[in-house]
C-alpha positions in Angstrom: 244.9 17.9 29.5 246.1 21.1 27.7 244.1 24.0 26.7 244.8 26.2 24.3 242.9 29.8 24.2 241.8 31.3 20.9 242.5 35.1 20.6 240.6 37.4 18.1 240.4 41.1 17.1 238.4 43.4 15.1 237.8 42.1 12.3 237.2 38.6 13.4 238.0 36.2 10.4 234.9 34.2 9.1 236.8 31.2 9.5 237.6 31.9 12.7 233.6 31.0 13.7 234.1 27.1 13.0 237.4 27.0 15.0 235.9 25.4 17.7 232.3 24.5 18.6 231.7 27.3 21.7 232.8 29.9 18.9 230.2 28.5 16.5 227.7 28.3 19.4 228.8 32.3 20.1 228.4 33.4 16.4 225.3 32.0 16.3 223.8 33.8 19.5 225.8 36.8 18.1 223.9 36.4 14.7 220.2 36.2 16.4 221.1 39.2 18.5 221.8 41.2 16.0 218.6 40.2 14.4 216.0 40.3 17.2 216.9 38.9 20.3 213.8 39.7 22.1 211.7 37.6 19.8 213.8 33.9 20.5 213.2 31.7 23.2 215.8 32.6 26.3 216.6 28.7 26.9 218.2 28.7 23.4 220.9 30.2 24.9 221.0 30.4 28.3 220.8 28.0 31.1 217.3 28.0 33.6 220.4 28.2 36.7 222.5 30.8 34.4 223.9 32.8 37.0 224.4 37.2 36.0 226.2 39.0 37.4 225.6 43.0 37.0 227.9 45.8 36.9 226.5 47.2 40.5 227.6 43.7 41.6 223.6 42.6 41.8 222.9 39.3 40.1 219.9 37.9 38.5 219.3 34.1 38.2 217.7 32.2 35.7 217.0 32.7 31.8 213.9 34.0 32.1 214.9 36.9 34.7 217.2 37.7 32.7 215.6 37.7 29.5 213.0 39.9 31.9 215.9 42.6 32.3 217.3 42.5 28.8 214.1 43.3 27.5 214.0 45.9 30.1 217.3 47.4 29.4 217.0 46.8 25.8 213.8 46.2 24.7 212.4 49.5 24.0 215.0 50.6 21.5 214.4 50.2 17.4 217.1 48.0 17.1 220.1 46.8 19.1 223.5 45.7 17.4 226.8 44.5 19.1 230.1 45.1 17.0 232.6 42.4 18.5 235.7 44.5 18.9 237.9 41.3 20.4 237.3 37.7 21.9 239.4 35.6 23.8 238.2 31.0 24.1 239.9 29.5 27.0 238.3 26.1 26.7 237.9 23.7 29.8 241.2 21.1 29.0 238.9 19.0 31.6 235.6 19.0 30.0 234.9 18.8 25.8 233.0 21.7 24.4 232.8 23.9 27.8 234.7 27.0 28.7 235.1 30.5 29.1 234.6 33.5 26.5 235.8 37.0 27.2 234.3 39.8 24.6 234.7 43.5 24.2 231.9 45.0 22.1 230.0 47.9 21.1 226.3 47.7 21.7 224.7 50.4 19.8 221.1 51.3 20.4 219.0 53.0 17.6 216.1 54.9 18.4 214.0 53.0 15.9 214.1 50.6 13.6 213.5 53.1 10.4 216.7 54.0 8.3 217.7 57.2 10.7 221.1 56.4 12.0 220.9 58.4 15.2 221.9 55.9 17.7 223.8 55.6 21.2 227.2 53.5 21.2 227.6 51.8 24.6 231.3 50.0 25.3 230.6 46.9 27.0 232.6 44.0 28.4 231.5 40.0 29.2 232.4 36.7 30.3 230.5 33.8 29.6 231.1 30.4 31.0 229.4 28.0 28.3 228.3 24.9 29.0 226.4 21.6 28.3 222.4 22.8 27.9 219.5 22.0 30.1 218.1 18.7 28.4 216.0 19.4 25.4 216.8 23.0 25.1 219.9 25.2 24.4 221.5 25.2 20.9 224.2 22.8 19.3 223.9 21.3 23.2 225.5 24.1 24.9 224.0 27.2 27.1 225.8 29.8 28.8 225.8 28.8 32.4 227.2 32.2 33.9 227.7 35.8 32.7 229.7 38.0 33.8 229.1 41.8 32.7 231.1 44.9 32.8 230.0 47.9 31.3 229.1 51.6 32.9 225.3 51.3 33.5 225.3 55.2 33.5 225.4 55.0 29.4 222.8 52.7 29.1 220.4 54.6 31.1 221.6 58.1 29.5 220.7 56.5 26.0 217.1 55.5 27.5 216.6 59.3 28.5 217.7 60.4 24.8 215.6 58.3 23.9 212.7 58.8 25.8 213.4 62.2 25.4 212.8 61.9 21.6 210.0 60.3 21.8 207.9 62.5 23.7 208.2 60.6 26.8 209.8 61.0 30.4 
């Protein structure tokens, strides 16, 4: 069977969201991100065997863990955003509505969640494998299975210290 990957950049057409039902399932986890995605359930979107692999090569396995070190890494920030900056589908010709999503983003991390605009901007790189979702969880019956990130850790934890730092704490 063919397979035909989807390529996007910055700005990512709206209509581009319901070429294909991974993309739909991506713009909706990009959507509660952007909203709050400490408060939703981790099995919406990721698998209970998702597999993570970190930028120091250590990996953490299962949605929960991870939901443990996103909230960790991102949790104590006002508000976290990601700017998609491109994103390329290559769909599994063997297997309907599974596949693999590479995105470049920028995650930015504001202090708090009041109108100041000081912020950090972290570059950051992933690949998610999607796939079916654990029975009677996941969304639109598809999870992400495996991630892959690459970003430079050192920025992350250089905005925590700002941060910190403004806040009175060390």
């Amino acid at each position: 069977m063919s397979q035909t990957a989807l390529v996007f950049d910055s700005p990512i057409p709206s209509s581009a969201w319901t070429a294909h039902p991974i993309l739909e399932f991506l713009a909706n986890y990009q959507q509660v991100y952007n909203s709050d995605f400490i408060a939703i359930r981790s099995e919406r979107f990721y698998s209970k065997h998702c597999l993570m692999h970190l930028p120091d090569a250590s990996q953490i396995t299962g949605n929960e863990d991870m939901w443990d070190f996103f909230n960790l890494v991102y949790g104590g920030y006002g508000k976290v955003t990601r700017n998609l900056l491109s994103l390329i589908l290559v769909p599994d010709g063997n297997i309907e509505r599974t596949g693999k999503v590479y995105i470049q983003v920028h995650t930015r991390l504001f202090y708090d969640a009041s109108d100041d605009p000081k912020s950090i901007l972290v570059p950051q790189s992933f690949v998610y494998t999607v796939g079916k979702a654990d029975k009677g969880v996941g969304t639109d019956d598809l999870q992400f299975v495996e991630l892959r990130c690459y970003y430079d850790m050192s920025l992350v934890k250089k905005a925590a210290s700002l941060r910190d730092a403004r806040h009175g704490q060390s």
